[in-house]
Structures are given as structure tokens and as C-alpha cells.
N, C-alpha and C positions, 0 to 999 in steps of 0.2 A: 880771751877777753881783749887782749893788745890789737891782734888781728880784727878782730869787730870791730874797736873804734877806729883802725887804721882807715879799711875798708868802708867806712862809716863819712867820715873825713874827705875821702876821695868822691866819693860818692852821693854827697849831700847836697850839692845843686841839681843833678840827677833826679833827686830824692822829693826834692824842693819842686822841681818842674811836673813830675809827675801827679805831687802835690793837686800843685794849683790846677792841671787840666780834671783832674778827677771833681775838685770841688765846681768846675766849670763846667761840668756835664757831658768830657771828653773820654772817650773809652782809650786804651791806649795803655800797655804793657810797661811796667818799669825796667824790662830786659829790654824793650824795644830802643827806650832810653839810652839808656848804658850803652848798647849796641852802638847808635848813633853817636853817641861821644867820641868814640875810638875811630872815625870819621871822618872827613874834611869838615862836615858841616856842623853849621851852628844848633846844638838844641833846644836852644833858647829863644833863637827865631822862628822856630820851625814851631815849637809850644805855644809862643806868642801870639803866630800866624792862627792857629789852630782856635784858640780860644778867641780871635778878634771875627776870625772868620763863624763861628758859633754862633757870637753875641748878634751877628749881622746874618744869620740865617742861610751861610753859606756854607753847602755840603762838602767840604773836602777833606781827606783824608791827611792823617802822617805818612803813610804810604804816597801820596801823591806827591805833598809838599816834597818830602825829602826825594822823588827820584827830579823835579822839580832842580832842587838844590844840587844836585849831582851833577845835573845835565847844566850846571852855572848859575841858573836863574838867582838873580837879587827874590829872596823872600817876601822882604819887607815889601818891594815896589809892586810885588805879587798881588799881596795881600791887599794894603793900604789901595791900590789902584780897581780889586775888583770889587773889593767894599764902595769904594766912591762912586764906583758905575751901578752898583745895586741900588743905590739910596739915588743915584738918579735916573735909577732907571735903564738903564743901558745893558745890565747881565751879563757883562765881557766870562766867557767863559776861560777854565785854567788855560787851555791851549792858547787859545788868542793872546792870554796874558802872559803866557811864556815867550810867545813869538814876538809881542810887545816888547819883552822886557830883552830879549838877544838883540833888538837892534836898539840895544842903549836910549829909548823911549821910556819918561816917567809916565807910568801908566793915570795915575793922580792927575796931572797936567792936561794928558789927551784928553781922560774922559770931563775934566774941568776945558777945555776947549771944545768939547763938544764930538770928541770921535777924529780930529782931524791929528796929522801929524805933522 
């Protein structure tokens, strides 16, 4: 029983994240989770991402974000920047958005200046 709440404990934002994407309509493994913890990357941006990206009708995976996040990329300026290009229209896809965001470019900004940098 010690062990279960220890493990319980450790594991409860985990728990919590996996939570909320399933109530969000996120398919997504709570081993996938834990995995990621033991990680560089955040998985709490990577969840965030996931469910802002959802709500805005953008197809992208955990698998994406996270090799995304691996290879550097800022999540947040990911997400936040190809939401703002959806809603004006623009459709910056992940790639672009990754090449955006390696040369230190607020993706948000660009597509609010209209594409330029």
C-alpha cells in the first residue's frame, strides 16, 4: 500500500495530465506520459500544446510535439503561433513552424505581421 501511494505521489501530475487530454478528446497513453517525464522535455507543454491545438482543429500528434521538443523547438511559440495562423488563415504547417521557431522568430508576431520577418 506504502508503495502505491509513494508511486501515486510521483506520479500524479502525470496522472493529472493524462487526465485532462482524455477529457479533451486526446488519445494518448499514460506510459507515453511517464516516459516523457524521465526526459528533457516538458509534459505539460507538450499536453497543453496538444489540447490548444484540438480545440483549434489542428492535427498534431504527441509523437510530433515531443520529437519537435527534442530537436529544441519552443512548444509554446509552436503551438500559440500555428493557432494564430489558422484563425488567420495562413496554415503555417509544423515544419515551417519548427524552422520559424530555430531561428529564434515569435511565430505569433510573424503571422500578426502578416508572414514577414
Amino acid at each position: 500500500v506504502i508503495i502505491f501511494v509513494v508511486l501515486l505521489l510521483v506520479f500524479a501530475r502525470q496522472l493529472l495530465l493524462w487526465l485532462s487530454a482524455k477529457t479533451n478528446g486526446i488519445s494518448v497513453s499514460l506510459i507515453k506520459i511517464i516516459r516523457i517525464k524521465f526526459s528533457s522535455v516538458s509534459t505539460d507543454d507538450l499536453i497543453r500544446g496538444l489540447i490548444l491545438c484540438k480545440k483549434a482543429n489542428i492535427n498534431l500528434t504527441l509523437d510530433e510535439l515531443y520529437n519537435a521538443a527534442i530537436a529544441g523547438a519552443n512548444i509554446q511559440n509552436i503551438v500559440l503561433g500555428m493557432v494564430a495562423a489558422d484563425q488567420a488563415g495562413m496554415h503555417i504547417q509544423l515544419n515551417k513552424a519548427i524552422e520559424l521557431d530555430k531561428r529564434d522568430i515569435n511565430i505569433f508576431q510573424y503571422v500578426k505581421s502578416g508572414g514577414k520577418s
